[in-house]
C-alpha positions as CSV (number, residue, x, y, z in Angstrom):
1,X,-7.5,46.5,19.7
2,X,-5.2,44.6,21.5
3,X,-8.1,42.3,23.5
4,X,-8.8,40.9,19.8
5,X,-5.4,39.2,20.9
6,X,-5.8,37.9,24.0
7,X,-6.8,34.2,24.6
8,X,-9.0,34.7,27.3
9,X,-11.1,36.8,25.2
10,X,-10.9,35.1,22.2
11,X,-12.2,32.0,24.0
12,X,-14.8,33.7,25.7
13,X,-16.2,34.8,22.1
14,X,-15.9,31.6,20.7
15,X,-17.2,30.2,23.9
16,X,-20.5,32.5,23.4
17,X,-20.6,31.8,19.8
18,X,-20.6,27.6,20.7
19,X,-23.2,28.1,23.6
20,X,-26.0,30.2,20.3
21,X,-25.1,27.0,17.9
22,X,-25.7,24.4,20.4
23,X,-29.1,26.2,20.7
24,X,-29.5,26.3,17.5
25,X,-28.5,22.6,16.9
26,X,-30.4,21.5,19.9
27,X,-26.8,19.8,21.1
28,X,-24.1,20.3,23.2
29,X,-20.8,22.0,21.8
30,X,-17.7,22.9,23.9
31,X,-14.4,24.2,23.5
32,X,-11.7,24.6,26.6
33,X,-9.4,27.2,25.1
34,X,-9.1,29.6,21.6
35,X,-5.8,31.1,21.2
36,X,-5.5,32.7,17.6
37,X,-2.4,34.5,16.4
38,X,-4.1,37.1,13.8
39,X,-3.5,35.3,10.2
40,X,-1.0,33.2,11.4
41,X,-2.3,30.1,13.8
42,X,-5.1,29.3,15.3
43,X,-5.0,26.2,18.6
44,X,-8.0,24.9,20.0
45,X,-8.0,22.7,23.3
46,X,-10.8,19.8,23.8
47,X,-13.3,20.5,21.2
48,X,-16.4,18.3,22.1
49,X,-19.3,17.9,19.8
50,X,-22.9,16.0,20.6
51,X,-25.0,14.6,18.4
52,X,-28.9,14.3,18.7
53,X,-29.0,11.1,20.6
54,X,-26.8,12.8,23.5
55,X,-23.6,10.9,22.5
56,X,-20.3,12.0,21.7
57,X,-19.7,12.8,17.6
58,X,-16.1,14.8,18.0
59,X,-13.4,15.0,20.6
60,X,-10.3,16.8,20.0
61,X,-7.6,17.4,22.7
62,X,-5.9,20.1,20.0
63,X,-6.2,21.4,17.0
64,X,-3.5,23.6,15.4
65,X,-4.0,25.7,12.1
66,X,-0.8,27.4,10.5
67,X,-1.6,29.8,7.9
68,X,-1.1,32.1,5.5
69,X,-3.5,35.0,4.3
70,X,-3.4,37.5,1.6
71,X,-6.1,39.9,1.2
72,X,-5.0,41.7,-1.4
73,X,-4.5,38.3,-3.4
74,X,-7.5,36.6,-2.1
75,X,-5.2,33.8,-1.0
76,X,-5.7,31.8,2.1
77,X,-2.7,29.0,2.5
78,X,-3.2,26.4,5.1
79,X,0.2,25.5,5.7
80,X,-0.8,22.1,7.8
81,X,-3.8,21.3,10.4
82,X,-2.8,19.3,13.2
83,X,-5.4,17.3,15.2
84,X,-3.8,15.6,18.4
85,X,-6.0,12.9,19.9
86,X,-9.0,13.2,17.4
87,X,-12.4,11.0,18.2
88,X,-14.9,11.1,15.8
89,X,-18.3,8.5,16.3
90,X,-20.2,8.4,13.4
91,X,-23.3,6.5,13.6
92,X,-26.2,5.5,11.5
93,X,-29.3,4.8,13.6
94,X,-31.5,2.0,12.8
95,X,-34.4,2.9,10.0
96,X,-33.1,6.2,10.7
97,X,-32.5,8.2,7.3
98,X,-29.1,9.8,8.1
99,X,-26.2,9.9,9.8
100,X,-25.7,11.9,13.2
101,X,-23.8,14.0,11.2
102,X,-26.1,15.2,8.8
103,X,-27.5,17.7,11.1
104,X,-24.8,19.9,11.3
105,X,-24.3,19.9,7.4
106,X,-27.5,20.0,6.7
107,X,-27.7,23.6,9.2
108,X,-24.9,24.9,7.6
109,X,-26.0,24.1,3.9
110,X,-27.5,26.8,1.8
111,X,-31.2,26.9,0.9
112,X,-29.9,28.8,-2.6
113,X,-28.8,25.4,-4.9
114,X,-27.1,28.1,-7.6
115,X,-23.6,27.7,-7.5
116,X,-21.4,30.9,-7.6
117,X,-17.7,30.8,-8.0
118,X,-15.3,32.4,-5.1
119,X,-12.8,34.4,-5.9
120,X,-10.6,33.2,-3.4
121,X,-8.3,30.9,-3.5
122,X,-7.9,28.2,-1.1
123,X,-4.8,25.7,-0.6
124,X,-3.9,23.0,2.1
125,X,-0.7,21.6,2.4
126,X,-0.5,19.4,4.4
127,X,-2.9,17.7,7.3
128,X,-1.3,15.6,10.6
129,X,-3.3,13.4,12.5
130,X,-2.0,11.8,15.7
131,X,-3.5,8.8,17.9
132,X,-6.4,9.2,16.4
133,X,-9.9,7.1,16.9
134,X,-12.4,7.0,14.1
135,X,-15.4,4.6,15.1
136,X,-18.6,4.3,12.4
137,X,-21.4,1.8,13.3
138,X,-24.5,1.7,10.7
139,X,-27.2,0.3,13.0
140,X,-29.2,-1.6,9.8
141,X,-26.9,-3.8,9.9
142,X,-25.9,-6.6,12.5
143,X,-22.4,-7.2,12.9
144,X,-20.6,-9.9,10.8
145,X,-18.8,-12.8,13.2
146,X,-15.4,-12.8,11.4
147,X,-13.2,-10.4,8.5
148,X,-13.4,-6.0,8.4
149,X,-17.2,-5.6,8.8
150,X,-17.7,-2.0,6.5
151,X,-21.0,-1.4,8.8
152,X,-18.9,-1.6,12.2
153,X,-15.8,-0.1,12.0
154,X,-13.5,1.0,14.9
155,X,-9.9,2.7,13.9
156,X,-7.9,3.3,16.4
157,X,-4.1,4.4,17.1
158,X,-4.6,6.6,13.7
159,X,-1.5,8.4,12.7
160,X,-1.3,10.3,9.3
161,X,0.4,12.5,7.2
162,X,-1.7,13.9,3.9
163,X,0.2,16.6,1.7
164,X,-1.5,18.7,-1.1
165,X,-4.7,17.9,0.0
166,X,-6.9,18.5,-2.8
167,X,-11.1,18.9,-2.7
168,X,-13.1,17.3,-5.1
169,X,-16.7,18.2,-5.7
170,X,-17.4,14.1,-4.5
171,X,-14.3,13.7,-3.1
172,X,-10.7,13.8,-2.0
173,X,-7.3,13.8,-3.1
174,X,-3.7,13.8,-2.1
175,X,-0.5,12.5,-1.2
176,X,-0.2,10.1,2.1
177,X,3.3,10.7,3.5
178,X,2.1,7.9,6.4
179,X,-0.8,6.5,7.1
180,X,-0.7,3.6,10.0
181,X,-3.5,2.3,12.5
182,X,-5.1,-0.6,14.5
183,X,-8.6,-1.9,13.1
184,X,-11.1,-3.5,16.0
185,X,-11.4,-7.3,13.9
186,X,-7.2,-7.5,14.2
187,X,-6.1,-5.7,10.9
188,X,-2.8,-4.0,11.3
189,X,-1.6,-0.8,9.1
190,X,2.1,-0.6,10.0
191,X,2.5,2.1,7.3
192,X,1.0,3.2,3.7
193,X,2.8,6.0,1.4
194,X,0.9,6.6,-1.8
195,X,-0.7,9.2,-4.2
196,X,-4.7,8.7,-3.1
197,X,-8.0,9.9,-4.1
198,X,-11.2,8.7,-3.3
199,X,-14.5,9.6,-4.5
200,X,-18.2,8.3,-5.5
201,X,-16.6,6.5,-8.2
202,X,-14.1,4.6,-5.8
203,X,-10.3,4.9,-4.6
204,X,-6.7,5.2,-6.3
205,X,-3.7,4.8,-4.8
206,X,-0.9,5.3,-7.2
207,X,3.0,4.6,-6.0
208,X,1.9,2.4,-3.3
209,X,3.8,0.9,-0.6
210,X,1.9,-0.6,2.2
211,X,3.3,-2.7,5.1
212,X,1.7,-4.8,7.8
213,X,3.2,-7.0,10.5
214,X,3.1,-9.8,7.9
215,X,3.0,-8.2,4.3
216,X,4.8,-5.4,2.5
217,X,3.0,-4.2,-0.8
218,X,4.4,-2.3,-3.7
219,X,2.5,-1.4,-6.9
220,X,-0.8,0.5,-7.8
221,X,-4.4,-0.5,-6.8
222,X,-7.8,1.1,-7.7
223,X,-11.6,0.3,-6.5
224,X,-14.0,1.1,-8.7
225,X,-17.4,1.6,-7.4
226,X,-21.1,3.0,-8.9
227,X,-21.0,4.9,-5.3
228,X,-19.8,5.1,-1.7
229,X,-22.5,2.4,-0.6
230,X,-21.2,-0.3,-2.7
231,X,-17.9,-0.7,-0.2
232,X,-20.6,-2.9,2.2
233,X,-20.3,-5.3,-0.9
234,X,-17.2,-5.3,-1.5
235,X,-16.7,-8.9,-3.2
236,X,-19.3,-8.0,-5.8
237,X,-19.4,-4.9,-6.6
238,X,-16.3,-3.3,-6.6
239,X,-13.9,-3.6,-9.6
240,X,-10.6,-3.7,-8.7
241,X,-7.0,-2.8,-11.2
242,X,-4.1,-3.5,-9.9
243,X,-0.4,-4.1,-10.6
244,X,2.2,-5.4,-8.1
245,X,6.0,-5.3,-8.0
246,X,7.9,-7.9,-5.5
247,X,5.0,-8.2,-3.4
248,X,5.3,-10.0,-0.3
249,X,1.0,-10.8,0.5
250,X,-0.1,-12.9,3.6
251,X,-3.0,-14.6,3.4
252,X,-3.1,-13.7,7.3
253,X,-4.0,-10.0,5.7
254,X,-6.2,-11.1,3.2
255,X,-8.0,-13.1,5.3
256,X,-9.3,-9.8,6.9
257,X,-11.2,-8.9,4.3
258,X,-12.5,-12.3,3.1
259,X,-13.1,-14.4,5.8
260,X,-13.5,-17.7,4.2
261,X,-9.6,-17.9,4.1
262,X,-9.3,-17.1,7.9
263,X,-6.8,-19.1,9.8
264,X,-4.6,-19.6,6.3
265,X,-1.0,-19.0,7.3
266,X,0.4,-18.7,3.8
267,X,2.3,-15.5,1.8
268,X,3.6,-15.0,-1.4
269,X,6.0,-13.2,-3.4
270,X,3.6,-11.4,-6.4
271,X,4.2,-9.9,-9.5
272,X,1.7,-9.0,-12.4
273,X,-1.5,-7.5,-12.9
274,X,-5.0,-8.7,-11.4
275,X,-8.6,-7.1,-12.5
276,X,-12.0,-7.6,-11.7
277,X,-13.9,-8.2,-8.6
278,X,-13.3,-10.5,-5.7
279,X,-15.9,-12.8,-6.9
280,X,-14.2,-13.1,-10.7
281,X,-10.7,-12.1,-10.9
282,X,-8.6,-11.8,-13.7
283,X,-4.8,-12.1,-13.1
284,X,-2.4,-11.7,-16.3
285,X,1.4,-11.3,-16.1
286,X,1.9,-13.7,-12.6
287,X,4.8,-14.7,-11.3
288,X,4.1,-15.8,-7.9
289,X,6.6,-17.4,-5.6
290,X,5.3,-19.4,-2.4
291,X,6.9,-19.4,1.1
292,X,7.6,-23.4,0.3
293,X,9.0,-22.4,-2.7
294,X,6.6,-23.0,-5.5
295,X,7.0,-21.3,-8.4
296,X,4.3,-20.3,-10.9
297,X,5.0,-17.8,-14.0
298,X,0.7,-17.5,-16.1
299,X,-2.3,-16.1,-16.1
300,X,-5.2,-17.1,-14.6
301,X,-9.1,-16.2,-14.5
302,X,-10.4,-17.1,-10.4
303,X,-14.3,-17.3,-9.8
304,X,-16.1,-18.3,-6.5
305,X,-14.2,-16.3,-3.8
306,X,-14.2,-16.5,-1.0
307,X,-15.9,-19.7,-0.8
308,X,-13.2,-22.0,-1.6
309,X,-15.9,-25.1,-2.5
310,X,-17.1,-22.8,-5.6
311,X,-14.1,-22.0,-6.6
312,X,-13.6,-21.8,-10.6
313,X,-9.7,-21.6,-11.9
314,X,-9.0,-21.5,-15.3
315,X,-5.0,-21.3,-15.3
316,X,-2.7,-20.9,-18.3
317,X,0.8,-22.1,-17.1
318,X,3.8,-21.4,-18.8
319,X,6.3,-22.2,-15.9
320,X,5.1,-24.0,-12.8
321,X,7.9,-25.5,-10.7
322,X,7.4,-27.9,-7.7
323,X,7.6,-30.7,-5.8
324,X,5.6,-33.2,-3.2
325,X,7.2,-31.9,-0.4
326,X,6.4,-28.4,-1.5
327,X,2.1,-29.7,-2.6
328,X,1.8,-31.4,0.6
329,X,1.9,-27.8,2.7
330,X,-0.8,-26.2,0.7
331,X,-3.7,-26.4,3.5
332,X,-7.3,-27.9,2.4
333,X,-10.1,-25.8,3.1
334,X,-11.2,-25.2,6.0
335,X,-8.3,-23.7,7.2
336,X,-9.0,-24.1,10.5
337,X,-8.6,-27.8,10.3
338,X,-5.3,-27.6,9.7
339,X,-5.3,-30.2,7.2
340,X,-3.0,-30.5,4.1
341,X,-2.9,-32.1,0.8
342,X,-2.1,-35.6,1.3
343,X,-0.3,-37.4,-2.2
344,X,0.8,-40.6,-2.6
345,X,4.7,-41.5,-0.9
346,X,5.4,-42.2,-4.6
347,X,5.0,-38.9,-6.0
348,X,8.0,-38.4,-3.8
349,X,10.1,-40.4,-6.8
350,X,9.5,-37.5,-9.5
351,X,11.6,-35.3,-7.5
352,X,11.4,-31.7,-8.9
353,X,8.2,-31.1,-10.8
354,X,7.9,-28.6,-14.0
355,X,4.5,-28.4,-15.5
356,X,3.7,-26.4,-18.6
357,X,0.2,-25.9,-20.1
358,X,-3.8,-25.2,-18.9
359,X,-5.3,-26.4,-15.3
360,X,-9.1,-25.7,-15.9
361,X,-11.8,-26.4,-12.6
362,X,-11.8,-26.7,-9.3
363,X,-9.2,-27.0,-6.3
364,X,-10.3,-30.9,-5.7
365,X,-11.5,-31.5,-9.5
366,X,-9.9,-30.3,-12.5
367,X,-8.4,-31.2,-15.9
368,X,-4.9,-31.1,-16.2
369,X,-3.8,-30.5,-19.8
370,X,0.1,-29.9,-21.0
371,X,3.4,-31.0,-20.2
372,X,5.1,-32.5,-17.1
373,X,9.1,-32.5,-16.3
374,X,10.3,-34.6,-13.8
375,X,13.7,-36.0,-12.4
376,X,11.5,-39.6,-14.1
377,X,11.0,-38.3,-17.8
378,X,8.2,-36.2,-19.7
379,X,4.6,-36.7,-19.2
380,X,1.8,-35.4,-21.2
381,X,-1.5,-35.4,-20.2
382,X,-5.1,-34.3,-20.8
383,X,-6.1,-36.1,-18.0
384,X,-8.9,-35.2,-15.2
385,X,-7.7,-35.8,-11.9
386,X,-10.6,-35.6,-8.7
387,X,-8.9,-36.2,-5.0
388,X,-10.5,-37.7,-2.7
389,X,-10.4,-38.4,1.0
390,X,-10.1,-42.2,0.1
391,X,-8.1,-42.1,-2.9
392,X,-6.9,-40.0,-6.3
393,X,-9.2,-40.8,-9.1
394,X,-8.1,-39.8,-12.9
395,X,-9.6,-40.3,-16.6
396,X,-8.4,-39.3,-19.9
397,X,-5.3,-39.5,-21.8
398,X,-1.5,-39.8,-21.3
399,X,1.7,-40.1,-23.2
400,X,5.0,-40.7,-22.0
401,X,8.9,-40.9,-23.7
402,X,11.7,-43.0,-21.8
403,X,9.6,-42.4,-18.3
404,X,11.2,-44.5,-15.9
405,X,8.2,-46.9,-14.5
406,X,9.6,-48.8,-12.5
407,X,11.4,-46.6,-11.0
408,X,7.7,-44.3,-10.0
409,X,6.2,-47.9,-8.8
410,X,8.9,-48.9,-6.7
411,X,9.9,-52.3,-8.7
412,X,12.7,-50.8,-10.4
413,X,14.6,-54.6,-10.8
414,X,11.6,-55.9,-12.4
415,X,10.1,-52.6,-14.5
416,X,12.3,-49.9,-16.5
417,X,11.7,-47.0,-18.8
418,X,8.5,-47.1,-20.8
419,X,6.8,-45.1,-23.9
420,X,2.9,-44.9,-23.9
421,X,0.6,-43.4,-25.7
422,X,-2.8,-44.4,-23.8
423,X,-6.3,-43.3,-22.8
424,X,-6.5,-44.3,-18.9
425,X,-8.9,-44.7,-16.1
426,X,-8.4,-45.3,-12.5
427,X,-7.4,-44.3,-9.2
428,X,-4.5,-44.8,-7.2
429,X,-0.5,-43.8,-7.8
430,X,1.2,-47.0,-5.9
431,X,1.7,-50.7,-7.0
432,X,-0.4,-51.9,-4.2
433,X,-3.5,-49.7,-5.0
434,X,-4.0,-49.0,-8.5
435,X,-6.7,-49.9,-10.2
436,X,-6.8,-48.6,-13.8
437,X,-8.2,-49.3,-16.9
438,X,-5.7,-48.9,-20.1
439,X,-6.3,-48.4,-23.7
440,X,-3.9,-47.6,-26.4
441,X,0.0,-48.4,-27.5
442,X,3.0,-49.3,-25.6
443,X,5.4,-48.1,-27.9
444,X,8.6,-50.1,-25.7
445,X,8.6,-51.1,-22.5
446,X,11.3,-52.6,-20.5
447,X,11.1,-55.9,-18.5
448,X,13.8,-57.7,-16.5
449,X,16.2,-55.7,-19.0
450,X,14.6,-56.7,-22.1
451,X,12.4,-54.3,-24.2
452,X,9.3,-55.0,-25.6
453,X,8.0,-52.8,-28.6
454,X,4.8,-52.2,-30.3
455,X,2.2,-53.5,-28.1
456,X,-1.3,-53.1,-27.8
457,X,-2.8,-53.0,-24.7
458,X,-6.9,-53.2,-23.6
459,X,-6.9,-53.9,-19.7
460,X,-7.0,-53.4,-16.5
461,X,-4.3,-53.5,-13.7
462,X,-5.7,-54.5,-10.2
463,X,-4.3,-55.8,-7.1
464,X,-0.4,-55.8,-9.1
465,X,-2.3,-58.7,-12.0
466,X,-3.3,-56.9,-15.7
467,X,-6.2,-58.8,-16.7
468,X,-7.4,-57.7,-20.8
469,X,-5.7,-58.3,-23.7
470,X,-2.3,-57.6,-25.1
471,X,-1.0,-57.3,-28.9
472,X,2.3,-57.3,-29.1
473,X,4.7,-58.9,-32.2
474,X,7.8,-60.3,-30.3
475,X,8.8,-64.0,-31.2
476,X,10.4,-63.8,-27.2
477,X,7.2,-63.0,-25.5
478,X,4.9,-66.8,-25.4
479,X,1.6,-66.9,-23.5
C-alpha cells in the first residue's frame, strides 16, 4: 500500500498512462515528475503537450493542486491550482475547421449527448498563474500592421490571481484578485482587480480597477456579443455599457485597440456613462477633464470611429470651459504628423472661454449653437464654422450684448463695445483678413468714444473698408 505513495511510482504510472494517450491521440505527451499526497496535493513537473502538426500546445514547469475531498459528502474542494511558467499555443490552421485543441476535447467528449446530473459537488477557490505565456494565432487571417490584432495574439509575463472560480455551461466566472501582463503589439496590463465573467454572450467586469503605465481605470464595463467570434470585430459588433468614476484614460491605451488614434499622446480625467459600440457611442453623464485643462460637463452621441475623417458628434454642452492656449494642443488627425489646431492670435483676446449649448458635425465642420462667455462679453451663435488649412470660414447667425470689438480686433482706441444682432458670412477672425458679409441690426456701437444706436447694416467688410449700406438715425453721423 505504501508504493501508492511514492513518487517514483506514481510517475512511472502516470508516465505509462501518458505514453497509451499519446497513442491514442497520435501526439506526444510528457510529464518529468508526479508526486501526489493522497487527497491532499497533487505537483506535476514539465508537463508537455503536442498537437497534430508536431508543435508545442502546453508547457508547464509546475503545477500544484491543494485539495480537499469528502467521500462521504461527495465534495471535492480545490483549494487553489498553481501553474508556474504556463505556455499554452493555440493555433487555428489555415482552411483548417478547428483549433489544435479540439482533438483532445473532442477524444475525451462523450458519444452519449443526454445530460445526467453528478452528485458531487465541485468547488475551486482560487487559481494562480505565474509568468505565464499564452500565444493564439488563427491562420485565416493575415496579421493587421498596427493596434491588438484578436487573430494574433501573444501574452506574455502573465500573472494572475482568480478566486471563486465559477463554471458556466458557456463560460466563466469569478473574482480577479490580479491580473497583469505584456501583450506582443506594446499593450501593458500593470494590474486589473474586478468581479469577471465571460461567456458566448460577452464579458463583465464589475468593481473594476485597471491600471497601465499611462491610465488608471475605475468603474464597470461590459461587452456584449451574439458569440465569441464577434471579438475579431470588435468596433462593430460588440455593444459596450459602461460607467466610469475619476478615470484617468490615455489615448496612448486606447490607441491599442483602435489604431486610427495611434501616436495621440492625450489622457483624460472621465466621469459618466458611455453605451454602444465603437463605431456609434453614446456617452451621457460626462464630465471630462483634459491634461491642458479643458473642461467639458454633457452628453454626447460619437459615430465614425476610429476614422477620425468620418467622424459624427452630436454634443449637448452644458459646461465647457477653455481657452486658445488650451484648443491649440488638441492634435489634428493624423496624429503622427504632429500637427495641432492652429486659431487665429486674436482668439488669444477672449481669454477664458465658457460655452453652453449643442456642437452638431464633424471635428473640422460643425454648427455651433448656444452661448459663449468670455473675458470680451456674451456671444450667441447658430453659426457653422468649417477650418481650413488657409483660413476659418463661418455662416449663420450671431448676437452679441456690450462685446468689446475693438478690443477682439486689436483697434481698441478707434472701436469699443458693441450690440449685434446679425446673420453673417465670412472667413477670417483678424482686422487684416476678414472678409464677411453682414446683415441685420447694430443695436449701439461705439466709435472714437461716441455711441451710435439703431443701425442697419447690409455689407461687407474687406481689406479693413465696409462697403453696403448702412441705416442709421443719428443727426452726428453725415455721409
Amino acid at each position: 500500500m505504501l508504493t501508492v505513495y511514492n513518487a517514483s511510482f506514481q510517475t512511472f504510472i502516470v508516465k505509462k498512462y501518458l505514453n497509451y494517450l499519446s497513442k491514442e491521440l497520435n501526439t506526444t505527451i510528457t510529464v518529468e515528475s508526479v508526486d501526489i499526497s493522497f487527497l491532499n496535493k497533487i505537483t506535476i513537473k514539465n508537463l508537455y503537450v503536442q498537437d497534430l502538426h508536431e508543435d508545442t500546445l502546453a508547457n508547464i514547469k509546475e503545477i500544484t493542486v491543494n485539495l480537499s475531498v469528502s467521500l462521504s459528502t461527495k465534495y471535492i474542494g480545490l483549494k487553489n491550482i498553481k501553474l508556474n511558467q504556463p505556455y499554452f499555443n493555440l493555433q487555428h490552421q489555415k482552411d483548417s475547421v478547428h483549433n489544435n485543441l479540439f482533438f483532445i476535447i473532442d477524444y475525451f467528449s462523450s458519444e452519449d449527448t443526454t445530460s445526467t446530473k453528478s452528485n458531487w459537488q465541485v468547488k475551486l477557490n482560487q487559481v494562480k498563474i505565474t509568468k505565464g505565456h499564452f500565444v493564439y494565432d488563427n491562420f485565416n487571417y493575415d496579421e493587421q500592421l498596427a493596434g491588438i490584432d484578436y487573430n494574433h495574439v501573444d501574452i506574455s509575463y502573465l500573472t494572475t490571481v482568480l478566486n471563486d472560480v465559477e463554471f458556466l455551461s458557456d463560460g466563466v466566472a469569478c473574482g480577479i484578485e490580479q491580473l497583469k501582463f505584456h501583450e506582443k503589439r506594446g499593450f501593458q496590463l500593470d494590474n486589473l482587480v474586478t468581479q469577471f465573467k465571460i461567456s458566448g454572450k460577452g464579458i463583465e467586469a464589475e468593481q473594476l480597477v485597471l491600471k497601465t503605465p499611462n491610465s488608471l481605470i475605475n468603474g464597470s464595463i461590459v461587452f456584449a456579443t451574439d458569440s465569441f467570434s464577434n471579438l475579431a470585430n470588435f468596433i462593430t459588433e460588440v455593444k459596450i455599457t459602461s460607467s466610469f468614476d475619476s478615470s484617468l484614460v490615455s489615448f496612448r491605451d486606447i490607441c491599442h485597440f483602435a489604431s486610427a488614434l495611434d501616436c495621440l499622446d492625450k489622457s483624460v480625467i472621465f466621469n459618466g456613462e458611455v453605451k454602444g459600440t465603437l463605431a456609434g457611442m453614446k456617452g451621457r453623464k460626462l464630465e471630462i477633464t483634459t491634461d491642458d485643462g479643458t473642461y467639458f460637463k454633457g452628453n454626447a452621441d460619437i459615430s465614425g470611429i476610429p476614422n477620425p475623417d468620418d467622424l459624427f458628434l452630436y454634443i449637448t454642452i452644458k459646461e465647457l470651459n477653455t481657452s486658445k492656449e488650451k484648443l491649440e494642443q488638441i492634435p489634428l488627425y493624423p496624429f503622427v504628423k504632429e500637427t495641432f489646431i492652429k486659431l487665429p492670435k486674436n482668439i488669444n483676446h477672449l481669454g477664458n472661454m465658457n460655452f453652453k449649448g449643442t456642437l452638431s458635425g464633424f471635428i473640422h465642420d460643425f454648427v455651433a449653437y448656444g452661448t459663449l462667455k468670455t473675458d470680451l462679453g456674451i456671444i450667441n451663435t447658430d453659426i457653422s464654422l468649417k477650418f481650413k488649412e488657409d483660413n476659418t470660414y463661418y455662416q449663420g447667425k450671431v448676437r452679441t450684448k456690450r462685446f468689446y470689438l475693438g478690443k477682439f480686433l486689436e483697434i481698441p482706441s478707434q472701436i469699443g463695445t458693441i450690440a449685434l444682432n446679425s446673420e453673417v458670412k465670412g472667413s477670417g477672425f483678424s482686422i487684416e483678413d476678414i472678409n464677411a458679409t453682414l446683415t441685420g441690426n447694430i443695436e449701439h456701437i461705439i466709435i472714437r468714444d461716441y455711441e451710435y444706436s439703431h443701425i442697419n447694416v447690409d455689407g461687407n467688410f474687406k481689406n479693413q473698408i465696409f462697403s453696403g449700406k448702412l441705416a442709421v438715425e443719428d443727426e452726428n453721423i453725415v455721409f
